[in-house]
TORKEFI-459454 format. One record per atom (N, C-alpha, C): x, y, z. Coordinates in steps of 0.001 Angstrom, whole numbers, padded with zeros to 6 digits, always signed. Atoms other than C-alpha are relative to their C-alpha. Last residue first. Layout:
N
XYZ...
***
This chain:
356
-001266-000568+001103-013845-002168+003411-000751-001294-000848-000664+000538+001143-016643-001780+005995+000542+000061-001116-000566+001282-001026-018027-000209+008905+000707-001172-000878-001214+000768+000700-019380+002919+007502+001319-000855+000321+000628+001059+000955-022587+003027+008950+001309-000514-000577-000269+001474-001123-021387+005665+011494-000491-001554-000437-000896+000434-000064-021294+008147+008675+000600-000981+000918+000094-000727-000782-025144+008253+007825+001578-000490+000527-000811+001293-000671-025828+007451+004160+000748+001011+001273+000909+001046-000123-028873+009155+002392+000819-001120+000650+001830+000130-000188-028335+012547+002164+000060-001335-000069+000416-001632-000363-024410+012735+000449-001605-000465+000609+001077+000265-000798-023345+008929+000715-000973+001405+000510+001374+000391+000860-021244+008459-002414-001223-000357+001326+000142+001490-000325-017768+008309-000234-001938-000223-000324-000899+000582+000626-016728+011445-002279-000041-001677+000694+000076+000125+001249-019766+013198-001331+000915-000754-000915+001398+000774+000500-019469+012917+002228-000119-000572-001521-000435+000730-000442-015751+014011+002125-001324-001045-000180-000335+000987+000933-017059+016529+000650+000823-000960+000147+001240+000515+000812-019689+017236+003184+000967-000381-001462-000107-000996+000996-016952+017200+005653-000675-000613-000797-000908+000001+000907-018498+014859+008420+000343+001293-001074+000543-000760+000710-020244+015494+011697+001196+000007-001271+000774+000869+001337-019666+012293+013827-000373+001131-001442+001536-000125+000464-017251+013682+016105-000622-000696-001096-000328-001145+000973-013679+012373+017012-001909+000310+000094+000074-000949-000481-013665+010098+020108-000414+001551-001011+001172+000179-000401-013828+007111+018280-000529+000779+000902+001089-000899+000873-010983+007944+016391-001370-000285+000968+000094-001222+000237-008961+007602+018981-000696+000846-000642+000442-000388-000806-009640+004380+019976-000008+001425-000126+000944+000354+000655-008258+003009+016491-001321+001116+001198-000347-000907+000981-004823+004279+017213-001606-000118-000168+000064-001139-000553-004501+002970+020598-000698+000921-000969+000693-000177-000897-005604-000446+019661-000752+001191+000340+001365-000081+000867-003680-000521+016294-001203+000562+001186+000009-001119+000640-000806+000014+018404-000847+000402-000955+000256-000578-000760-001401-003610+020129+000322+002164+000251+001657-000164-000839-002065-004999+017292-000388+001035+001197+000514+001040-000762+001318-004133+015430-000871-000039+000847+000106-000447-001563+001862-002162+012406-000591-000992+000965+001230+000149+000187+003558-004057+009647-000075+000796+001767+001142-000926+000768+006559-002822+008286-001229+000066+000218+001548+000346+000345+009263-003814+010982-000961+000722-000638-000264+001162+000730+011488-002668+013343-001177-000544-000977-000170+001418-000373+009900+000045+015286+000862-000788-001008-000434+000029-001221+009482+003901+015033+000596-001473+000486-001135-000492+000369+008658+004135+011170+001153-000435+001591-000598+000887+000285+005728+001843+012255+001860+000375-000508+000027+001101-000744+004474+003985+015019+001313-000539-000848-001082-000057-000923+005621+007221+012683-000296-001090+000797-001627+000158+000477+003345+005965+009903+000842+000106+000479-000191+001488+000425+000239+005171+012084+001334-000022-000572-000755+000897-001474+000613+008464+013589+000277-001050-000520-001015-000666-000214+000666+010735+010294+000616-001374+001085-001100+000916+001191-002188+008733+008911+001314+000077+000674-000140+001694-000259-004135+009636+012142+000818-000585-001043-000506+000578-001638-003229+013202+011821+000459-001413+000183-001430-000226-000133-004188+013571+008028+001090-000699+000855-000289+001467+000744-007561+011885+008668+001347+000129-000005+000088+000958-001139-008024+014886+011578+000740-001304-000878-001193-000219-000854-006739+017420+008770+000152-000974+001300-000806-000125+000987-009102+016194+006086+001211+000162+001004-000510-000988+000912-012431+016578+008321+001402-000679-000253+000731-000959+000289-014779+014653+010102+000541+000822-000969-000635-000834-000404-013246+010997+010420-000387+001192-000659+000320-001324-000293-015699+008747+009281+000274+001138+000756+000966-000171-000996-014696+005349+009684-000630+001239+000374+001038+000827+000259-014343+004521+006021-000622+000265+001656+000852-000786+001240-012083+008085+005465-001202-001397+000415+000493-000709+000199-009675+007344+008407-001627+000492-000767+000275+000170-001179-009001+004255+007768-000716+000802+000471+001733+000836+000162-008575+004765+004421-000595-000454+000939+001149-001166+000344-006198+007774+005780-000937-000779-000902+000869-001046-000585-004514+005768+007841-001051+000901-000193+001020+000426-000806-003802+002794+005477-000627+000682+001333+001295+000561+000529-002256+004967+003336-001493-000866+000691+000935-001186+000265+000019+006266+005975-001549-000381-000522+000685-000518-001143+001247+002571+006957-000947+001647-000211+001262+000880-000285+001961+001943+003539-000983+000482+001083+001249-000274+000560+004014+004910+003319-001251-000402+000046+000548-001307-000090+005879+004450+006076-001152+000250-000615+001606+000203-000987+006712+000812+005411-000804+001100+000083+000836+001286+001237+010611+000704+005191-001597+000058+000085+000811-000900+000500+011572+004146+007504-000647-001087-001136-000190+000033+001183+013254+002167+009815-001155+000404-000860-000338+000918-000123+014053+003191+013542+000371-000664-001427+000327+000929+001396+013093+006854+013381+000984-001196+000275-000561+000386-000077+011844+008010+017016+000899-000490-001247-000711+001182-000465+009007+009707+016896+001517+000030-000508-001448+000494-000286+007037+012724+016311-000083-001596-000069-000018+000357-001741+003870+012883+014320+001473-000372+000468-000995+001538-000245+005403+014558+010434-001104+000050+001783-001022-000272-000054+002507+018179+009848+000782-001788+000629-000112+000709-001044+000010+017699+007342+001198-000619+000741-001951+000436-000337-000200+020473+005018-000585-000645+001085-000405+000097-001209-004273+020601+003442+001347-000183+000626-001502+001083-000181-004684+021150-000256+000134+000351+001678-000893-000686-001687-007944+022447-001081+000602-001096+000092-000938-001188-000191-008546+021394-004867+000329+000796+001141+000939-000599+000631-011648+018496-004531+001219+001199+000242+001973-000042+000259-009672+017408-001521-000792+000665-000681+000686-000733+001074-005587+017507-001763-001792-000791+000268+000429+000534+000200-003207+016055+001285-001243+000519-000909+000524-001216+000888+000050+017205+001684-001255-001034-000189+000793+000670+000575+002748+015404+004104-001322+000720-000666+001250-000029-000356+005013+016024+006688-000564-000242-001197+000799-001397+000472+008839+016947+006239-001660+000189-000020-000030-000737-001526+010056+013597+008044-000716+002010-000213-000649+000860-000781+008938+011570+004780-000263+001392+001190-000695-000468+000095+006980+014037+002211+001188+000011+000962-001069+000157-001264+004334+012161+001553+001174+000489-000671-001103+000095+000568+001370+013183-001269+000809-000067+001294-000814+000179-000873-002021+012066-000607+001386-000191-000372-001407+000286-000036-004697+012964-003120+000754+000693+000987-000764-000342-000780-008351+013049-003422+001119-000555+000161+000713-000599-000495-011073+013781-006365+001142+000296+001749+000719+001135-001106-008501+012903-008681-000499+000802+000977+000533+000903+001067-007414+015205-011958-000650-001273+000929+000780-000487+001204-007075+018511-010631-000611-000881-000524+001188-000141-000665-005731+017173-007467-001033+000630-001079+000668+001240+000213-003034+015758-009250-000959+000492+000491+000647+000377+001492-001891+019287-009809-000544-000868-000306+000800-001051+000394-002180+020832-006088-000369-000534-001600+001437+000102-000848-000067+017868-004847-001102+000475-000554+000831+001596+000841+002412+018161-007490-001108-000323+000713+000763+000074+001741+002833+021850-006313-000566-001343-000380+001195-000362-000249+002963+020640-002265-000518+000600-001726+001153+000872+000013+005494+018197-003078-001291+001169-000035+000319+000760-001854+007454+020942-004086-000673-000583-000616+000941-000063-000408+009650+021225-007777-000837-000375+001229+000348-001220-000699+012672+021768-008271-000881-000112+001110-000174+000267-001315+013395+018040-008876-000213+001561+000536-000793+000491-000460+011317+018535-012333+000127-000408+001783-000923-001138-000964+007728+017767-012661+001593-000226+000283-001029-000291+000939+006509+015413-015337+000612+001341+000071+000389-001313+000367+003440+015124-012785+000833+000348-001221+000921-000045+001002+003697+011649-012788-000697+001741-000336+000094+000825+001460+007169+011853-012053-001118+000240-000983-000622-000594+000886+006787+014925-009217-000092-001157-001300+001037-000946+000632+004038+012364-007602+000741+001287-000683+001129+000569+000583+006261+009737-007534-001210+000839+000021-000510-000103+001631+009186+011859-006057-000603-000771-000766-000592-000609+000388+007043+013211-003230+000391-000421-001121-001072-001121-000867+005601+010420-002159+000247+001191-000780-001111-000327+001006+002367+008848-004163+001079+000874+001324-000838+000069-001023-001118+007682-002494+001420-000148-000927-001150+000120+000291-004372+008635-004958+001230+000220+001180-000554+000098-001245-007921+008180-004177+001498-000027-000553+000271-001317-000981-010564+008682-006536+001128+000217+001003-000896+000113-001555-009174+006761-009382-000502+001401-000015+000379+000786-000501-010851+005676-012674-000069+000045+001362+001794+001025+000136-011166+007528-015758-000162-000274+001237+001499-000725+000516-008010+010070-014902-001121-000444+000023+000398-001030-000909-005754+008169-012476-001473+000661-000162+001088+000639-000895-006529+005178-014962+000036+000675+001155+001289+000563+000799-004799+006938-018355-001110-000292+001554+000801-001462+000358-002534+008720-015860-001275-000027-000720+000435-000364-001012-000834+005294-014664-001136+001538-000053+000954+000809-000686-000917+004137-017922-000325+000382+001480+001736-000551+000811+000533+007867-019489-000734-001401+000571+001005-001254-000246+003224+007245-016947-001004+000319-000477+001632+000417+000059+004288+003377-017117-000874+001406+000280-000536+000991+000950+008771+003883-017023-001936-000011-000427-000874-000674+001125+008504+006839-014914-000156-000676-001135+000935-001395+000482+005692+005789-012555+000999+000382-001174+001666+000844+000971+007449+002265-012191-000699+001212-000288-000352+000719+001359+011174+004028-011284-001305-000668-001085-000533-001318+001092+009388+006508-009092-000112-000661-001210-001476-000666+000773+008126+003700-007337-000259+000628-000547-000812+000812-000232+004301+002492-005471+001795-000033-000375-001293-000102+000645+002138+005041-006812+000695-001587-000413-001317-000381-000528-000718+003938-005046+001600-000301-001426-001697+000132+000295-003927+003973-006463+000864+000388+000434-001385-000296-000253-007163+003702-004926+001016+000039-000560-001301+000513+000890-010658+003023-006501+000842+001059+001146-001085-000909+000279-013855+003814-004441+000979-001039-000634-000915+000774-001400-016901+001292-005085+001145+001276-000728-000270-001339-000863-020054+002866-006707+001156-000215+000929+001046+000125-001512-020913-000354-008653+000221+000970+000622+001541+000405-000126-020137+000755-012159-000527-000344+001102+000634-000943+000537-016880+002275-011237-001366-000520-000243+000344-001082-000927-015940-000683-009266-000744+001004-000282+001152+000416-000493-016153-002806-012281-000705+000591+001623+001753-000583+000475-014436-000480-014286-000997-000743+000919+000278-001843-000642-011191-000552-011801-001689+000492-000729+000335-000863-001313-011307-003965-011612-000505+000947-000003+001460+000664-000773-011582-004526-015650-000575+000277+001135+000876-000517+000497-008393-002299-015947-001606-000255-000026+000240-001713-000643-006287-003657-013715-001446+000869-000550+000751+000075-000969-006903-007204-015194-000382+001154+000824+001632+000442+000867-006311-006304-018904-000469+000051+001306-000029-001415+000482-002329-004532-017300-002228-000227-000512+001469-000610-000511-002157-007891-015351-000612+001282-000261+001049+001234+000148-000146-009723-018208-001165+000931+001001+000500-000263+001398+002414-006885-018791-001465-000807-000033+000297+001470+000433+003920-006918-015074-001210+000222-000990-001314+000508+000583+005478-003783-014209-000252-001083-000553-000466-001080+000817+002031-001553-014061+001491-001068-000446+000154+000986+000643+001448-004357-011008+000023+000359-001545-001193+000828+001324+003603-002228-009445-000357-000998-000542-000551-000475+001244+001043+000430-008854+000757-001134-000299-001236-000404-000026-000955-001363-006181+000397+000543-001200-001416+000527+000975-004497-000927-006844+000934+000258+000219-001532-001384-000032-006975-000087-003567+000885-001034-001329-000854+000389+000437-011017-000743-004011+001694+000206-000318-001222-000712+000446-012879+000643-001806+000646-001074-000710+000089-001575+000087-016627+000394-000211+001481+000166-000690-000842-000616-001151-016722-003523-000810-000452+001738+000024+000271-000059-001750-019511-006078-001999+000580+001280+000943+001407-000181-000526-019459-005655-005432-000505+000263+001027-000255-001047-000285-015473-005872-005314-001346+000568+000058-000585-000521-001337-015724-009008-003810-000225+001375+000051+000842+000223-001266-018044-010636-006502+000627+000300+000993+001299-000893+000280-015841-009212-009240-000854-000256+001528-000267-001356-000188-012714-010885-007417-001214+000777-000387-000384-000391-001433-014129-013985-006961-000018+001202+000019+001496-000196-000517-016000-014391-010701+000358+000536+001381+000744+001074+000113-012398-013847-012445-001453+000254+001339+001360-000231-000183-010281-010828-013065-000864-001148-000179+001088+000186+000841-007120-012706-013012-000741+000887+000433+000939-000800-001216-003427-011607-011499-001063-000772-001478+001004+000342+000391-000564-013733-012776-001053+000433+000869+000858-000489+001859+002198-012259-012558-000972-000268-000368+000445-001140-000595+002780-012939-008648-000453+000797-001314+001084+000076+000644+003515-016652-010000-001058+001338+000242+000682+001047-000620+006990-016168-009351-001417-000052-000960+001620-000009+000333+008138-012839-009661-000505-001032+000271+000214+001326+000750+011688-013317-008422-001637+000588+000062+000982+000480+000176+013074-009693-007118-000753-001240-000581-000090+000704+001546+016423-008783-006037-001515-000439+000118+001106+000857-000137+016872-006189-003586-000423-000652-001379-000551+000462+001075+020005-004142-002120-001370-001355-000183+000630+001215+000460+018705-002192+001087+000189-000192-001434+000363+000188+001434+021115+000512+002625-000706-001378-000816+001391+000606+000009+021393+000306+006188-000676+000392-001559+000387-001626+000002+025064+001815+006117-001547+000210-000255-000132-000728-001249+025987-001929+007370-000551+001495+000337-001128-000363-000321+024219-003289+004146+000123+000651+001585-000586-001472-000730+020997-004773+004039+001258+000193+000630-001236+000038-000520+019964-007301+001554+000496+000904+000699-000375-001055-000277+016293-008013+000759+001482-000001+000698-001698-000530-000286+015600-010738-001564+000556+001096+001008-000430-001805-000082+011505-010215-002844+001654-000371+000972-000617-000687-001305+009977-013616-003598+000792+001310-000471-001660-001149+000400+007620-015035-006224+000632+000427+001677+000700-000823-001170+005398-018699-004816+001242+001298-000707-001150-000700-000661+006524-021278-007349-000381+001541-000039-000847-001072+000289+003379-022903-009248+000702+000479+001056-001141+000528+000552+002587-026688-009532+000873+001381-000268-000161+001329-000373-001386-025341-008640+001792-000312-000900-000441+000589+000726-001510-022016-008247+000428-001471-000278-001439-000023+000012-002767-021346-004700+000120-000222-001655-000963+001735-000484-006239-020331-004878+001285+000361-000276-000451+000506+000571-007010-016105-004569+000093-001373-000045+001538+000599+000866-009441-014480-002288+000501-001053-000654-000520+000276+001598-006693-013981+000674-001501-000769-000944+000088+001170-000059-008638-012972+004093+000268-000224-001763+000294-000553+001617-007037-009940+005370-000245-001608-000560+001549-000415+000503-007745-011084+009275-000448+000862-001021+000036-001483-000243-003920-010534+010267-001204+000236-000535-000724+000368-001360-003438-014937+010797-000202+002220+000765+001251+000500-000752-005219-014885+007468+000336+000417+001638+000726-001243+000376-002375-012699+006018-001386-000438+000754-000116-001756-000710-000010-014548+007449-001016+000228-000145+000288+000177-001289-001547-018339+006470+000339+001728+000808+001346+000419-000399-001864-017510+003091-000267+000300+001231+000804-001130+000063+002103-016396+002926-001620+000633+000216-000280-000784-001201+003245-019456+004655-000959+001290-000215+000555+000750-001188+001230-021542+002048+000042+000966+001270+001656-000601+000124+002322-019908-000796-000564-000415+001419-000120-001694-000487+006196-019891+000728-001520+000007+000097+000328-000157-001344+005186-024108+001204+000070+001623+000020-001026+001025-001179+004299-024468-002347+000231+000331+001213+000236+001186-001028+000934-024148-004040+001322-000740+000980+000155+001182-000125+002001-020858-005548-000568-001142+000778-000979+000615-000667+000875-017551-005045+000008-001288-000481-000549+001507+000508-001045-015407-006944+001061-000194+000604-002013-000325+000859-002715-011681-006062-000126-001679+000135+000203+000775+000946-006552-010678-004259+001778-000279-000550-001116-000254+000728-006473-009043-000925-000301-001334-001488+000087+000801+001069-009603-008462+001329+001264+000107-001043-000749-000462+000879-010426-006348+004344+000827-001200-000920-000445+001407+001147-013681-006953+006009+000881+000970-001128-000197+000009+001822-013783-004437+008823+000212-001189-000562-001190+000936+000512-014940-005700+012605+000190+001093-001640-000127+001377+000524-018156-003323+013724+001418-000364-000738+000581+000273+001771-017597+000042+014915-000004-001617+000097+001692+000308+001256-017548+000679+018539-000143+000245-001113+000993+000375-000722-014508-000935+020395-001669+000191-000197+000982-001155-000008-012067-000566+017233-000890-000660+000952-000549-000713-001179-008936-002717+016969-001438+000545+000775+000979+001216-001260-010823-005128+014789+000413+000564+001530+001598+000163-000415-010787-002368+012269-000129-000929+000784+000535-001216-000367-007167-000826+012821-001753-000395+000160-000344-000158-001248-005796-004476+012448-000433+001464+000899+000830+001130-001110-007280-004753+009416-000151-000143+001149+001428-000430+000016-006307-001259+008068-000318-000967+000865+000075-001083-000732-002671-002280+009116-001413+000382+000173+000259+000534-001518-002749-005813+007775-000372+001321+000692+001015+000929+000151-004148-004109+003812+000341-000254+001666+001118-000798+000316-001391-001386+003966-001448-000765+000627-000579-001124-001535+001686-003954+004520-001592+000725+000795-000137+000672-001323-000130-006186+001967+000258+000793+001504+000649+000120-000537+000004-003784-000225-000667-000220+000549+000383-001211-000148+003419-002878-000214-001027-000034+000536+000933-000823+000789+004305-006505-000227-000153+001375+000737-000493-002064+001016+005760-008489+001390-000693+000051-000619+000954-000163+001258+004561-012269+003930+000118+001971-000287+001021-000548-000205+008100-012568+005987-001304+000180-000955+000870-000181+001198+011172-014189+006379-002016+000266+000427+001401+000311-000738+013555-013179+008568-000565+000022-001341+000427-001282+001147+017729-013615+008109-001453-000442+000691+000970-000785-000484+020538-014756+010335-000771+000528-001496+000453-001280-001131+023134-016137+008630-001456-000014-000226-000631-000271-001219+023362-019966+007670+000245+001219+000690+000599+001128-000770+021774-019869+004182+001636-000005+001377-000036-000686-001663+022757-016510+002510-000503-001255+000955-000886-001295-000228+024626-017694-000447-000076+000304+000847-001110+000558-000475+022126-020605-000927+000957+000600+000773+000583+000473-001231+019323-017854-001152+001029-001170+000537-000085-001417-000741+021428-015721-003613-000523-000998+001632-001132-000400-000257+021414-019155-005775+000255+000864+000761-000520+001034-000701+018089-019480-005341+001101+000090+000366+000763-000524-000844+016899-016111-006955+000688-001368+001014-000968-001305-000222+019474-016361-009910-000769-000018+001744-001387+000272-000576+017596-019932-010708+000956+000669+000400+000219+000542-000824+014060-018295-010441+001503-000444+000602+000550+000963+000408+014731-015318-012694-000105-001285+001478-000610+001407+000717+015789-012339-011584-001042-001018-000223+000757+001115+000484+014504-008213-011392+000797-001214-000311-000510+000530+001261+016811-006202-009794-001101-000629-000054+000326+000926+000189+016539-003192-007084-000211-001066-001379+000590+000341+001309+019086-000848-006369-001219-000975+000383+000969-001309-000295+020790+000227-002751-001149+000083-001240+000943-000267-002003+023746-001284-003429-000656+000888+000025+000054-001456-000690+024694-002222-007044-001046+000169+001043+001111-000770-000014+024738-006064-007897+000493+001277+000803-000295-001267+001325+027925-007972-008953-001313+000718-000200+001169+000152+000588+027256-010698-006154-000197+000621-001727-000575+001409+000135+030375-010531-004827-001215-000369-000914-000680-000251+001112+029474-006743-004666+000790-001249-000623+000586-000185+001281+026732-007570-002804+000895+000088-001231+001021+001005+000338+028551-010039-000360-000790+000746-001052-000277+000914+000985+031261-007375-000043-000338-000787-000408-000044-001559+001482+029222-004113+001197+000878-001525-001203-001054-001624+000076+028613-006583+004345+000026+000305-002024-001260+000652+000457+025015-008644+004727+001559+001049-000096-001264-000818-000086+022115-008743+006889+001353-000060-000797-001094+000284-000661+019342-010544+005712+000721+000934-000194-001266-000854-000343+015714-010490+004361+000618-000224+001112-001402+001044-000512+013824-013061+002883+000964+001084-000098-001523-000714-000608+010785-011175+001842+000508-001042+000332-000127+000069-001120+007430-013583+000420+001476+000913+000258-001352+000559+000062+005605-012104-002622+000555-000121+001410
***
């Protein structure tokens, strides 16, 4: 979906008759109208998404890299054939995630609204578009054959139609030896889709990325409760899980050792992104063979304070650079379950792993 975010005051939402700080689901003609509304201020538009965000960052972490080979990182989802689809295509190509999908032909590209108040509160209306329509078709199988990971956003859990396609993916990975990911993605979508998200934690997912109050949800933990408990309980049921815990640091579960991983300083600028950016540290991490759990930690840690530090969700090349160089200093001697969870115990050597 493409962003179109703008600055606005506390009385343009409430002119609007939307609550600040929410997000809405509209229809196409609600979605225009808003865009009339804001035509003549300042606004940026951008290719969104969660995991999109996630997806440029890795990319930009593997071409960063002086000795591993390039990564091939790959996004599947529906866009229209009109000019957003178009713009959006061209980003993601333009950040060497190379879209699998065609455009929809005669279909209207969804968008994401973002409105930010003076007290930097974001007010966000959503148009789906043709972003509902996910297929399992010959592309995607024949991609995921090819890859070491497969990552599912959670909010496709909101959209009823790709609930058949989720599920296919995730088996067809499972039969080829390809990791599965899931990311949370909202509270509100873990709350509302819990036994589905739990149904395909359990069967399907090695890799789980959740904050704090998305991993209390699917835990059916109250607000008492620490990240570092919900940590400890998903870890019962996925081989590894990454729970964030914003400026408080971050928890990361392997086969039941739970590691604390402490915030990297910075600066906070806007915290939009964070997560993403994590996630894509610690698959970053994990494909280039970072040795142990607390190093992967680290590097997640940085990537998320870069982008927390800047304007902006996507991390940028020339911070990919630094970030990527670092690992390449680390050792080659991996945690053996770390080994074992990227299906290469004895017979795969961790400097091989050069691709997503």
């Amino acid at each position: 979906m493409v962003d179109i975010s703008a600055s606005v005051g506390d009385d343009f939402v409430e002119r609007l008759g939307l609550v600040k700080g929410t997000r809405k689901v509209v229809n196409h003609e609600e979605s225009w109208k808003v865009l009339r509304d804001i035509d003549g201020r300042d606004y940026k538009v951008s290719a969104g998404g969660s995991l999109s965000n996630t997806l440029v960052a890795l990319a930009r972490l593997g071409m960063a890299s002086s000795k591993n080979s390039a990564q091939n990182v790959a996004m599947t989802g529906s866009v229209g054939s009109d000019h957003l689809g178009d713009f959006y295509r061209t980003k993601l190509l333009r950040a060497n995630v190379h879209f699998l999908s065609q455009p929809v032909v005669e279909g209207t590209t969804g968008t994401v609204i973002v409105l930010t108040t003076p007290d930097a509160q974001r007010t966000m209306l959503s148009y789906q578009g043709m972003s509902s329509i996910v297929n399992f078709d010959t592309v995607l199988a024949s991609a995921i054959a090819k890859s070491r990971v497969l990552v599912v956003e959670g909010y496709l859990w909101e959209i009823s139609q790709t609930i058949d396609a989720i599920a296919q993916a995730c088996e067809a990975a499972c039969q080829q030896g390809v990791l599965v990911a899931l990311t949370a993605s909202d509270v509100s979508c873990v709350t509302r889709h819990r036994q589905q998200f739990l149904d395909v934690m359990c069967k399907s997912t090695d890799i789980l990325f959740a904050n704090a109050d998305e991993a209390r949800a699917l835990c059916g933990f109250g607000e008492n409760s620490t990240p570092e408990q919900a940590a400890k309980h998903l870890n019962q049921f996925c081989p590894l899980v990454s729970v964030t815990d914003g400026a408080r640091g971050s928890y990361i579960g392997l086969r039941g050792e739970l590691v604390f991983i402490p915030p990297a300083p910075c600066v906070p600028v806007d915290t939009c992104g964070a997560g993403d950016a994590y996630a894509a540290g610690v698959l970053y991490g994990l494909l280039r063979g970072i040795p142990d759990v607390k190093g992967m930690g680290d590097l997640a840690a940085r990537v998320a304070a870069i982008v927390v530090g800047q304007q902006g969700t996507r991390l940028k090349e020339e911070a990919a650079v630094e970030l990527a160089e670092s690992v390449n200093s680390l050792s080659d001697l991996l945690d053996t379950r770390l080994m074992e969870l990227m299906g290469m115990k004895d017979q795969v050597q961790p400097k091989k792993i050069s691709s997503v």
